[in-house]
Every structure is written in structure tokens, then in C-alpha cells.
C-alpha positions, -999 to +999 in steps of 0.1 A: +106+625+421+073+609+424+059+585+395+031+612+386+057+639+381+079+615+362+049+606+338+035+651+337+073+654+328+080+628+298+046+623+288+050+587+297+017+570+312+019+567+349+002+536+350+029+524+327+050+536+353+040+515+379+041+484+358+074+485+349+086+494+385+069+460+394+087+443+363+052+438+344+064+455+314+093+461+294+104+493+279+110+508+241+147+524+238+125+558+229+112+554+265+135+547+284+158+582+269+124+604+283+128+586+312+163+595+316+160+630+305+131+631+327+152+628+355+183+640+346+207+614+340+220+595+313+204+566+297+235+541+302+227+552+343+192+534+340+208+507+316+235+495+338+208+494+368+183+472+347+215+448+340+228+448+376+186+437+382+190+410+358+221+396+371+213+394+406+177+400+406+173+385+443+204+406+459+186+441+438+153+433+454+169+431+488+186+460+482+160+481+467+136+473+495+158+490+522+161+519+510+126+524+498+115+517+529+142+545+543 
């Protein structure tokens, strides 16, 4: 799902959006549920990939870079 969808679903600001995906903003609990019912998937889902980010931010970069390039 693109980011503009995502926002026209929740309500949430796209340009929010893209600040957060670049790590320039954090994120209210109340968000981050329309996010997950947004797409479909349970809250702990984006949790536990925020904490796995956190933890090994380098190795999640690396990661996240292959398969957005895919």
C-alpha cells in the first residue's frame, strides 16, 4: 500500500508519513493503532518491528534497503 493510500485510509497526514518512515518523528499510541488498522495488522506487528529497529538499527537499515529496492 502506498503512503498516500495509507494516510486517505486513517486520516493520518502523508507528509507525517514520510517523516516517520525517515525516523524524523515519533508516533502517539492513537496513531500508531490507525496505522495498524489501516493496514490490517495488529499493533504489537508494528511494535515489535520499531523494537527490532531500535536494537539493531544498522542491521534493519541493511535489511530494509534490499527489499525496498526489490
Amino acid at each position: 500500500m502506498s503512503r498516500y493510500a495509507l494516510a486517505k485510509k486513517t486520516g493520518v497526514d502523508a507528509s507525517w508519513l514520510r517523516r516517520f518512515e525517515k525516523g524524523r518523528s515519533g508516533i502517539r499510541v492513537e496513531t500508531l493503532i490507525l496505522l495498524a488498522k489501516g493496514l490490517e495488522i495488529p499493533s504489537g506487528t508494528i511494535i515489535a518491528a520499531m523494537e527490532e529497529a531500535l536494537e539493531n538499527p544498522e542491521r534493519w537499515l541493511e535489511e530494509h534497503k534490499e527489499a525496498s529496492a526489490s
